[in-house]
C-alpha positions as CSV (number, residue, x, y, z in Angstrom):
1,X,-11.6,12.0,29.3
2,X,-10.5,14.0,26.3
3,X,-12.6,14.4,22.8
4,X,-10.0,13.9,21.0
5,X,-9.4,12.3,17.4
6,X,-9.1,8.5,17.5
7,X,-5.3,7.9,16.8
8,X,-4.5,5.0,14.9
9,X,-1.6,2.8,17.1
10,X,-1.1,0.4,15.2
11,X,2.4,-1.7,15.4
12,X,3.1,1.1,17.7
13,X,4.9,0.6,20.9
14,X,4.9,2.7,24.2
15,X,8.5,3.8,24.1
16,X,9.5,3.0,20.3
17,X,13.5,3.2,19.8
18,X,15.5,5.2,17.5
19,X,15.6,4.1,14.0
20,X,18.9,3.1,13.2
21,X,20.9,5.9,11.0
22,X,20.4,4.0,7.5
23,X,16.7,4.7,8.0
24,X,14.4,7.6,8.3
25,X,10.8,7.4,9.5
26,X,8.2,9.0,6.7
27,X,5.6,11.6,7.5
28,X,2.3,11.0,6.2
29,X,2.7,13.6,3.7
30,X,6.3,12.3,2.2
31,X,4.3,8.5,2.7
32,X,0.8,9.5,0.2
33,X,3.2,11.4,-2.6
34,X,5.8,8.0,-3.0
35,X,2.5,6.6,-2.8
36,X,1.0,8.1,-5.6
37,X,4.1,8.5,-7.8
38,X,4.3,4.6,-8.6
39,X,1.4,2.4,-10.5
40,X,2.7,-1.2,-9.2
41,X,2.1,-2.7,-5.8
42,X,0.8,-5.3,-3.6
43,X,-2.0,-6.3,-1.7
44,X,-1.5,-8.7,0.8
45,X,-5.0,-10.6,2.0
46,X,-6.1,-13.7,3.8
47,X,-7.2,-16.4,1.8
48,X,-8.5,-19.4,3.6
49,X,-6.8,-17.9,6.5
50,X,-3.2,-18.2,4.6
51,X,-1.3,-14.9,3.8
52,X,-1.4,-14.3,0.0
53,X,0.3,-11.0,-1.4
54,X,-0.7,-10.2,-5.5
55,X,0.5,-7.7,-7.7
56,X,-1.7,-5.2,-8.7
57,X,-1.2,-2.0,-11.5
58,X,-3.0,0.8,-8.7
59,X,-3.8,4.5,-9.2
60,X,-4.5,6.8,-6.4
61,X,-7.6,9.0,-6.1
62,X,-9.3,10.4,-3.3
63,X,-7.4,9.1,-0.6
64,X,-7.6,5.4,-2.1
65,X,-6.2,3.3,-3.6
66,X,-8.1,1.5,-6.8
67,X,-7.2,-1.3,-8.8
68,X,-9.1,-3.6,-11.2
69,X,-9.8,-7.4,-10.7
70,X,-12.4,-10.1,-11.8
71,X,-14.4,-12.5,-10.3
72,X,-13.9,-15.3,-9.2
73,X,-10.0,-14.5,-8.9
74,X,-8.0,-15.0,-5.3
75,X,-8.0,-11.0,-5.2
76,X,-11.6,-10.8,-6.0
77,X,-13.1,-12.8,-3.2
78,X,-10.4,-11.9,-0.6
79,X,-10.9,-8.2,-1.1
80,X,-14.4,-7.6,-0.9
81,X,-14.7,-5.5,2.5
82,X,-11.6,-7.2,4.1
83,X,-9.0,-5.3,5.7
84,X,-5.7,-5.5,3.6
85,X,-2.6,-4.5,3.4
86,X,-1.1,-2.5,0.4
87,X,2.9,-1.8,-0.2
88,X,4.7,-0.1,-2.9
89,X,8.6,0.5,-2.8
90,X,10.7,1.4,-4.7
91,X,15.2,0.4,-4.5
92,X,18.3,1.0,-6.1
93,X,21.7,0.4,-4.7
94,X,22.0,3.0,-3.3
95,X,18.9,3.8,-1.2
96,X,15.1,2.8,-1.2
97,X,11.7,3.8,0.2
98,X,8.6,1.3,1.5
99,X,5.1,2.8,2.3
100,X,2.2,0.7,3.6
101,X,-1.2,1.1,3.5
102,X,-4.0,-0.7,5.4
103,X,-7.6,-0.2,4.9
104,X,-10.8,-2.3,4.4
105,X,-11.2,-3.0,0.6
106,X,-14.9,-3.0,-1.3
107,X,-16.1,-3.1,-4.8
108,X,-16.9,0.0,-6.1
109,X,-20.1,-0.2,-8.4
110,X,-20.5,3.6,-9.1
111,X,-19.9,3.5,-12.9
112,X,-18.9,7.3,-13.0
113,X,-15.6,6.4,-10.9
114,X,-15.0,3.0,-13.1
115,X,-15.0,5.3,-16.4
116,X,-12.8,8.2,-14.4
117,X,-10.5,5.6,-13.3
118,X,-10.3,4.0,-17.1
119,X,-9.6,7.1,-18.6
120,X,-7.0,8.0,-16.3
121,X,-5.4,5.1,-17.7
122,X,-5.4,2.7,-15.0
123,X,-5.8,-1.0,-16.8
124,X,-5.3,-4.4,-14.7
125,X,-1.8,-6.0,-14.8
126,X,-3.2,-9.7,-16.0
127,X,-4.4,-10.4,-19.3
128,X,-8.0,-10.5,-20.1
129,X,-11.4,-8.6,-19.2
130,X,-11.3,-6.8,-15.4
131,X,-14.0,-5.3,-14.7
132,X,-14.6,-4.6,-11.1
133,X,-12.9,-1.8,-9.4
134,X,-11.7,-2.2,-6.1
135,X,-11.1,0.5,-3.4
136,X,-8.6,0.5,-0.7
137,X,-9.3,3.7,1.7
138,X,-6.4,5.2,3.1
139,X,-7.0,4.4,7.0
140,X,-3.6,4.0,8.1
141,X,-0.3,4.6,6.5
142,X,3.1,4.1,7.3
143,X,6.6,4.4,5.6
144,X,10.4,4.1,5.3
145,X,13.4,5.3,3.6
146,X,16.8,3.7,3.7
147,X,20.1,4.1,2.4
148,X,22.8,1.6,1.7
149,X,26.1,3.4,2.0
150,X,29.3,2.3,4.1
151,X,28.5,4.3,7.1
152,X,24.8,2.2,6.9
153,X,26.0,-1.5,7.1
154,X,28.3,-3.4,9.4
155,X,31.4,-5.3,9.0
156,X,29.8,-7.8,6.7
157,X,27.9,-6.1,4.4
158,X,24.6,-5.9,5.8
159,X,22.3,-3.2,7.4
């Protein structure tokens, strides 16, 4: 047995097959800068075992990914040391990306990082008082980039 570093496998498959030609696999690298050049995504969490997925205005910082919620909201109680899933994409006619990120969330009560994160600008996307900072670490993260041009879609129109 090697010592090797654990290697995440998720949604992985033995033998995986080409990507078709309209899409093109991200590296890690090309995933964490779309990732950090948007401020709106989702989070996608399990509430009373149903999937829910909620916008959330995000910033990026030390390989996680923070937003602001309140208690006693859906997000709130579902992503208190759950692991989530967070997407950000971005689409025009002509092309598009998608990055994922899955991680287990928690509540960040270090005050210093609350105030960095505030004066960075990052504000919640509701109305009203937020005040607790969530973290999403970076454990795993995936993406795509497509492209919508004739060559791309079949006969009727579609990819």
């Amino acid at each position: 047995m090697t010592n090797s570093p654990a290697r995440s496998t998720l949604g992985a498959s033995p033998n995986p097959p080409s990507p078709p030609r309209w899409l093109t696999v991200l590296s890690s690298d090309e995933c964490r800068s779309l990732l950090a050049s948007a401020f709106l995504g989702r989070v996608g969490v399990s509430v009373n075992a149903l999937p829910v997925i909620l916008p959330v205005v995000y910033r990026v910082e030390s390989n996680t990914v923070w937003f602001f919620t309140e208690v006693g909201t859906k997000l709130h109680a579902a992503a208190n040391n759950a692991v989530v899933a967070f997407e950000v994409d971005s689409l025009d006619e002509h092309q598009g990306w998608s990055v994922l990120v899955i991680g287990q969330s928690f509540l960040c009560t270090d005050s210093d990082t609350v105030t960095q994160l505030r004066n960075a600008g990052l504000k919640a996307l509701a109305p009203g008082v937020r005040s607790d900072l969530v973290g999403i670490p970076v454990q795993h993260i995936s993406g795509r980039r497509f492209t919508f041009d004739q060559e791309s879609t079949d006969e009727a129109g579609y990819l």
